[in-house]
C-alpha positions as CSV (number, residue, x, y, z in Angstrom):
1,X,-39.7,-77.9,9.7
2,X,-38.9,-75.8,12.6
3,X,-37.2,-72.0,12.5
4,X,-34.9,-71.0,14.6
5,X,-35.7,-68.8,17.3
6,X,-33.8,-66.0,17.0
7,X,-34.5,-66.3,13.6
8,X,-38.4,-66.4,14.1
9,X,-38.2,-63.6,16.6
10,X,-35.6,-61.4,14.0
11,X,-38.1,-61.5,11.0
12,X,-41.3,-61.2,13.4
13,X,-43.1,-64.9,12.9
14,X,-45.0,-65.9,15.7
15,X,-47.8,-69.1,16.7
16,X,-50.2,-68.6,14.3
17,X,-48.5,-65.8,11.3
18,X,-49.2,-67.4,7.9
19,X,-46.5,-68.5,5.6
20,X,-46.3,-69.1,2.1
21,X,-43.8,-71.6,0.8
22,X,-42.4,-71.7,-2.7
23,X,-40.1,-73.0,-4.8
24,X,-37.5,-71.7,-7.2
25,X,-34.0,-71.7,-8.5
26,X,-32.0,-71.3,-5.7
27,X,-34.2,-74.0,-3.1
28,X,-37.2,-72.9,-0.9
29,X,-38.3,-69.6,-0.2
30,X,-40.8,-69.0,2.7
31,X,-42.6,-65.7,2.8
32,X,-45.2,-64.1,5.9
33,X,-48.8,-63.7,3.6
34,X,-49.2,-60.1,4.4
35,X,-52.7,-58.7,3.2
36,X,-51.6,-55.5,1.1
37,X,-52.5,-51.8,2.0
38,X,-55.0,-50.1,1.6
39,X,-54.8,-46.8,-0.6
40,X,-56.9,-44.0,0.9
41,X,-57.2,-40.4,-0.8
42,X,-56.0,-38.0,1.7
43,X,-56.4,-34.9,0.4
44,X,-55.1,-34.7,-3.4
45,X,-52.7,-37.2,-2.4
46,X,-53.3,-40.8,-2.0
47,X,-51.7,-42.6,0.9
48,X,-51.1,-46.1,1.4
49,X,-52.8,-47.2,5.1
50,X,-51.7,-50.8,6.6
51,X,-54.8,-53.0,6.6
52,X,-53.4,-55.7,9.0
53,X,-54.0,-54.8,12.8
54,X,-50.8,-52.9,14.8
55,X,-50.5,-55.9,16.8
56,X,-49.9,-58.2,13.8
57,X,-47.5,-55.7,12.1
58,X,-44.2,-57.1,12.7
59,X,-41.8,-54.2,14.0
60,X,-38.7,-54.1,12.0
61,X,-35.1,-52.4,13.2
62,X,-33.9,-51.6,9.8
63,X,-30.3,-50.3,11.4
64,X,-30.4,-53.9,13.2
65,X,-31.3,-56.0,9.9
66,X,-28.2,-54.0,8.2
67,X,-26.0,-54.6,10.8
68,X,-26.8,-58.0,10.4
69,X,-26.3,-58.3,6.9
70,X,-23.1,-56.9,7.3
71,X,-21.4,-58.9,9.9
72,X,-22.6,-61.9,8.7
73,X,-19.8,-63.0,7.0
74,X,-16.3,-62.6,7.5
């Protein structure tokens, strides 16, 4: 199977990320394995901390991804 570029580069996949793919209703669904956070007590609150390294956090444009979503149909 082979992604897209821009596509690869939009959702942050690179050599090397870890996919999981499933299937369900609507066909196949591929999804990054992401290992959850980690919650830390900060305080009397507890915080949720990223436990994946800040080079292997992909970097989202939220505003972009909208944008997107928006033009992409007519």
């Amino acid at each position: 199977m082979v992604i897209p570029a821009a596509l690869r580069q939009r959702v942050g996949l690179a050599a090397g990320v870890e996919v999981e793919l499933t299937e369900d209703e609507f066909g196949l669904r591929l999804a990054r394995v992401a290992s959850g956070p980690r919650l830390m007590k900060v305080g009397s609150r507890l915080v949720a901390r990223p436990t994946a390294h800040a080079d292997n956090r992909p970097v989202n444009d939220v505003a972009s991804l909208i944008e997107d979503e928006r033009n992409r149909r007519p």
